[in-house]
C-alpha positions in Angstrom: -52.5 14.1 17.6 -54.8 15.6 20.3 -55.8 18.7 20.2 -56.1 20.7 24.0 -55.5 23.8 25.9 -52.8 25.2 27.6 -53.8 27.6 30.4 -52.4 30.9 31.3 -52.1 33.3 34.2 -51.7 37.0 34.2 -48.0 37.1 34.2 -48.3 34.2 31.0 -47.0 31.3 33.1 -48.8 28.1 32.5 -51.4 27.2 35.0 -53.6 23.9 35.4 -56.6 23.4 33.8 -58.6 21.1 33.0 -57.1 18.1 31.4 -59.5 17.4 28.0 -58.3 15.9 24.8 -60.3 16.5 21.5 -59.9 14.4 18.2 -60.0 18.0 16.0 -59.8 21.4 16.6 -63.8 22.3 16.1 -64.7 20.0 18.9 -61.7 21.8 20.9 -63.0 25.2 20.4 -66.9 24.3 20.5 -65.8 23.2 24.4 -63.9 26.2 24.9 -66.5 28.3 23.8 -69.1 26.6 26.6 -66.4 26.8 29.4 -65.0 29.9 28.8 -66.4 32.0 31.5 -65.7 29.4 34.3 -61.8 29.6 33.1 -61.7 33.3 33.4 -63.3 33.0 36.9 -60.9 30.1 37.9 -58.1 32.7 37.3 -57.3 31.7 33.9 -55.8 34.7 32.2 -55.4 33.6 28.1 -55.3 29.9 26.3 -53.0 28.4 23.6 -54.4 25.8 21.5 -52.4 22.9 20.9 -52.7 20.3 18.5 -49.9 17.3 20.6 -46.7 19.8 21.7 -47.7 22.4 18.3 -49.0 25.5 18.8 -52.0 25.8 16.9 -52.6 29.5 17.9 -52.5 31.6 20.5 -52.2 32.8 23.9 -55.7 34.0 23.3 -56.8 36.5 26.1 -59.8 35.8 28.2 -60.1 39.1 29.5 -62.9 41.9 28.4 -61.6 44.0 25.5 -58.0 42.6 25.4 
């Protein structure tokens, strides 16, 4: 499977993102980490990681102290 992100806006609907495939969750969340900031400013709201269709964990908030 491939791990990658789901995006979400405020009201927790999916929104599109960027479309990038990782081979394991470490490279996933090393990328994340980088991009991040440019989500949140894009109007991304909180992330689920997925590993294929699974949920690995999440909706993660991008938001200051939520």
């Amino acid at each position: 499977m491939a791990f990658r992100w789901r995006y979400l806006d405020a009201s927790a609907a999916t929104i599109d993102g960027p479309d990038e495939r990782f081979d394991d969750q470490q490279e996933a969340e090393s990328w994340f980490s980088d991009v991040w900031p440019e989500l949140r400013e894009a109007g991304v709201d909180a992330v689920v990681l997925l590993d294929g269709d699974e949920e690995v964990y999440g909706p993660m908030s991008l938001q200051d102290g939520t």
